[in-house]
C-alpha positions as CSV (number, residue, x, y, z in Angstrom):
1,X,-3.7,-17.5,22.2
2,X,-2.0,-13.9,22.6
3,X,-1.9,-11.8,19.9
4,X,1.7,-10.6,18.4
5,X,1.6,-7.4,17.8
6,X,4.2,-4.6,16.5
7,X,4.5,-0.8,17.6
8,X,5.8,1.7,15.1
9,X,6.0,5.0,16.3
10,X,9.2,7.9,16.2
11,X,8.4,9.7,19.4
12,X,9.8,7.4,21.8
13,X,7.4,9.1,24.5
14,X,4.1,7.4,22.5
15,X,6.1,4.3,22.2
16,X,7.3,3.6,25.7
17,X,3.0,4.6,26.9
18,X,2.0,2.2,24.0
19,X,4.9,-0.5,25.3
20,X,3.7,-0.3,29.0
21,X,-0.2,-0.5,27.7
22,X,1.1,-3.5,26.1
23,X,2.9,-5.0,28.9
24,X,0.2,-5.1,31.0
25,X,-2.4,-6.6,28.5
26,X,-2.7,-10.0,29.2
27,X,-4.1,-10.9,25.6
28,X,-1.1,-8.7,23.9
29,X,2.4,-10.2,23.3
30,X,4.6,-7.2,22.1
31,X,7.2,-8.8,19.4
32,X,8.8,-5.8,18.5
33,X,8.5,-1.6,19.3
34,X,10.2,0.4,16.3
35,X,11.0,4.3,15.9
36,X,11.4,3.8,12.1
37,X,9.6,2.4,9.0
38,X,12.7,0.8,7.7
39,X,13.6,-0.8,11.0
40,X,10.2,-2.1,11.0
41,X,9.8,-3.1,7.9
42,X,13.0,-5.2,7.9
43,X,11.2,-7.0,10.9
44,X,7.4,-7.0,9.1
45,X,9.0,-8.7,5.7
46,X,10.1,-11.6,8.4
47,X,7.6,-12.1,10.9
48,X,3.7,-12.1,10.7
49,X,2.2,-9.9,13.4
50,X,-1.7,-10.0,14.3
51,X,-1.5,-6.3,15.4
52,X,0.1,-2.9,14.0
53,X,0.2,0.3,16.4
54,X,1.1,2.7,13.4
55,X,1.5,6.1,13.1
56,X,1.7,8.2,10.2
57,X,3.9,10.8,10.0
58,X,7.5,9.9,10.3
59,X,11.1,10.2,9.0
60,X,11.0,8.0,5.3
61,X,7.9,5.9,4.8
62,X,5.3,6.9,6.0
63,X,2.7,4.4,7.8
64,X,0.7,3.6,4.4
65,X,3.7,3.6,2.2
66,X,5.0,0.5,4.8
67,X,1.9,-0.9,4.2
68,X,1.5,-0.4,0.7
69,X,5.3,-2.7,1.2
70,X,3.9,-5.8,3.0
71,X,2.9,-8.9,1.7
72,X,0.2,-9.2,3.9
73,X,-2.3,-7.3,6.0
74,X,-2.1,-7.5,9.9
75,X,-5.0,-5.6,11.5
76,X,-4.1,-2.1,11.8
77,X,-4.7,0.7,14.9
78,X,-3.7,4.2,14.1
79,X,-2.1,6.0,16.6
80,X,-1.7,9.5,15.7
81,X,-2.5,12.9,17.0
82,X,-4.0,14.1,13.5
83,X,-7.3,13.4,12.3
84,X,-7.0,14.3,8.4
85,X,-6.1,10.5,7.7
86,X,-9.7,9.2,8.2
87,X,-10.3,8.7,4.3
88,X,-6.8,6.7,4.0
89,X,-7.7,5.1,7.2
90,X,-10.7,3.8,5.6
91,X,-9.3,3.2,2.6
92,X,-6.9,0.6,4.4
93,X,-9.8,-0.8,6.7
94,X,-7.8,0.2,9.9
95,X,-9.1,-1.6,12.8
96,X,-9.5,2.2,15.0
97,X,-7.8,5.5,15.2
98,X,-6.6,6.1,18.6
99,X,-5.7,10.3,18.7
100,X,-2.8,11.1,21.0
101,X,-2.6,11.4,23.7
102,X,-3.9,7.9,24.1
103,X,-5.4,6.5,27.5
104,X,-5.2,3.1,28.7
105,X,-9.0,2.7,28.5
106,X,-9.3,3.9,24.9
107,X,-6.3,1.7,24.2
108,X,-8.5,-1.4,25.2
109,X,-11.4,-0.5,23.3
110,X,-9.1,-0.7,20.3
111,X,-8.2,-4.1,21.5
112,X,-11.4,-5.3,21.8
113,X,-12.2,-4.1,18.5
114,X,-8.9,-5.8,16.9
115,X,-9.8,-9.2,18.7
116,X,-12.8,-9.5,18.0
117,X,-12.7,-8.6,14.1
118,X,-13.0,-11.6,12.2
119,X,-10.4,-10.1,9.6
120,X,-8.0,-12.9,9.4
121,X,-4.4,-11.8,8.3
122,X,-3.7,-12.4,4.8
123,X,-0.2,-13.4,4.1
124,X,0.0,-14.2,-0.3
125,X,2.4,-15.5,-2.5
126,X,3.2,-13.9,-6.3
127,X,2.8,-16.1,-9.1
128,X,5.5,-15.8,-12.2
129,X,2.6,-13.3,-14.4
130,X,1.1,-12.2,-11.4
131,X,1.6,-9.1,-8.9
132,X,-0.3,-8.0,-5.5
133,X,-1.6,-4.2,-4.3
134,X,-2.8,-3.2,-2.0
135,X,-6.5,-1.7,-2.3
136,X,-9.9,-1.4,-0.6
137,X,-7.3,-2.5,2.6
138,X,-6.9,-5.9,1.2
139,X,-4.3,-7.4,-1.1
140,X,-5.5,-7.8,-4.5
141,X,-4.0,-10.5,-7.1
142,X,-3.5,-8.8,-10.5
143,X,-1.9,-10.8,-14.0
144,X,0.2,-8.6,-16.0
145,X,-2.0,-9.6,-18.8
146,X,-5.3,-7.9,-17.3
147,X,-4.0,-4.6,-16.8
148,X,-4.6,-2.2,-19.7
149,X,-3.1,0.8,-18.6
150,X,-2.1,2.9,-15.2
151,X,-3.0,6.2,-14.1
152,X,-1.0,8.5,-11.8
153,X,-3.9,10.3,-9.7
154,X,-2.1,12.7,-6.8
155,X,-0.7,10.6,-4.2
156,X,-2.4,7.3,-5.6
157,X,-2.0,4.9,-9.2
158,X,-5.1,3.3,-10.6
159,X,-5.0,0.3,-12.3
160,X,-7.4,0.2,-15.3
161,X,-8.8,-3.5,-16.4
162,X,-11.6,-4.4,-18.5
163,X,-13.5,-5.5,-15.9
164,X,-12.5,-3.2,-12.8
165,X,-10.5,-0.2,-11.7
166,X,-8.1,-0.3,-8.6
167,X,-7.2,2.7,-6.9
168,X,-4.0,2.4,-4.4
169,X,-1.3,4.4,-2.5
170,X,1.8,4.7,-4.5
171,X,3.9,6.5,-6.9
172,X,4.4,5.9,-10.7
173,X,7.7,5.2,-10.3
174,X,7.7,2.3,-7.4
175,X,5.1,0.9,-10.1
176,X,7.1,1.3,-13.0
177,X,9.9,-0.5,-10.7
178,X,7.5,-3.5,-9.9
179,X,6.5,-4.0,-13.9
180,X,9.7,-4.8,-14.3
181,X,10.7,-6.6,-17.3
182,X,7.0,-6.8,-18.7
183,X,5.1,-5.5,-21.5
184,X,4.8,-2.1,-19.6
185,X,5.9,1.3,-20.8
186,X,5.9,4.9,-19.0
187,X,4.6,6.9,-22.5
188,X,3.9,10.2,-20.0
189,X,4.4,11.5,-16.6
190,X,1.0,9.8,-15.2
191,X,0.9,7.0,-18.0
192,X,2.0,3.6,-17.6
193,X,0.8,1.4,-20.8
194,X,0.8,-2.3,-21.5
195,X,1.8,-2.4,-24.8
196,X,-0.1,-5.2,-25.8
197,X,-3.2,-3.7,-25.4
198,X,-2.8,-0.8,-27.4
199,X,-5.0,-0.9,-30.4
200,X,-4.1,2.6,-32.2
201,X,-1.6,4.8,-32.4
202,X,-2.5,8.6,-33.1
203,X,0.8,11.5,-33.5
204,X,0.9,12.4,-29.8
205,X,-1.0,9.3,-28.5
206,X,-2.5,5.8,-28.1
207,X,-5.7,4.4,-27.8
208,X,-6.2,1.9,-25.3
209,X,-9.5,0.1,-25.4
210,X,-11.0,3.3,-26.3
211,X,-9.0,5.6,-24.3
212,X,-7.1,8.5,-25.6
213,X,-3.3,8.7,-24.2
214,X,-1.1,11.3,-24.9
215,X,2.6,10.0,-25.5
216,X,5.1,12.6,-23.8
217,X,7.4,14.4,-26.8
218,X,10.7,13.3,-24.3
219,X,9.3,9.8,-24.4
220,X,8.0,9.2,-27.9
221,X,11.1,8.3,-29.4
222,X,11.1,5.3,-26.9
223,X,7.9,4.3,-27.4
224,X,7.9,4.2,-30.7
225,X,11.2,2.1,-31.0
226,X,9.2,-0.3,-28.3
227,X,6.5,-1.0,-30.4
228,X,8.7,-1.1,-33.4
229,X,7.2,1.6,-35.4
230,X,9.0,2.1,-38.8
């Protein structure tokens, strides 16, 4: 069975090489070739796809913010011409990391590698209390109830649980978005609380499970109506 696979790439040079090493790939059955994250991601959210050619940098999203999107993980091949996205690469369990220019042997040793991984992709379903990231490049069930608290660290949020600490690429604000109507509050600028798990609450702070955190002076006055402070 061929394996369906998706090119996302804005310089329409790397696409149309990457289109024509696809073409004539027997194994390969290109579904779609996109310039742009949205444009791909619209086709992504509808279709599963065995393989991803993605590159990074590019207009919007970039490649790991559409991935951090999806509600599953097809196995990924970097194409780029940088190399400073090894750690995120990892982080994501990319399949390889082809640098441009890219030949047409190097493109099926990437192959290879992508058929032959025994990674299956994960496609996953939310439950009503439950919520997926993406982490250790897998998606990662989470209940609302588990989380304690979330920290904004740089380009990434880590969820904090009793049991376990999940470090992904996203922004405080898309996660304050995907709480929703929950028991989750912003109480600073990297602090996301659930506000059933706070046990304590200090002038300028709260104490979750032991940890110490500060409440922003433009957000108190929220909070403390929240938790219905008299």
């Amino acid at each position: 069975m061929k394996s369906k696979c998706v090119i996302l790439d804005d310089e329409p040079m790397a696409r149309s090489f990457l289109e024509r090493y696809c073409a004539k790939t027997p194994e390969l059955e290109l579904v779609g070739s996109f310039g742009s994250s949205g444009e791909a991601f619209d086709y992504l959210s509808q279709h599963e796809i065995d393989i991803l050619f993605l590159d990074v940098e590019m207009p919007g999203d970039n490649g790991f913010q559409l991935l951090d999107k999806l509600m599953y993980m097809p196995k990924v091949i970097l194409t780029t011409s940088k190399t400073e996205y090894a750690f995120d690469a990892y982080e994501y369990h990319v399949i390889d990391f082809l640098k441009k220019p890219i030949t047409y042997n190097r493109f099926l040793k990437s192959i290879e590698k992508a058929t032959q991984s025994s990674d299956n992709v994960t496609s996953v379903t939310p439950r009503e209390n439950d919520f997926f990231i993406k982490a250790e490049g897998k998606l990662i069930r989470l209940n609302f109830d588990d989380i304690l608290y979330i920290e904004s660290v740089g380009d990434y949020v880590k969820y904090f649980t009793a049991t376990k600490n999940y470090l992904t690429h996203s922004t405080l604000k898309a996660v304050e978005e995907k709480m929703g109507p929950h028991q989750f509050m912003k109480v600073h600028r990297s602090y996301i609380v659930n506000l059933r798990k706070i046990k304590d609450i200090q002038d300028n702070s709260v104490v979750v499970e032991g940890k110490v955190i500060p409440i922003s002076k433009s957000l108190k006055a929220g909070v403390m109506l929240k938790l219905n402070v008299v």
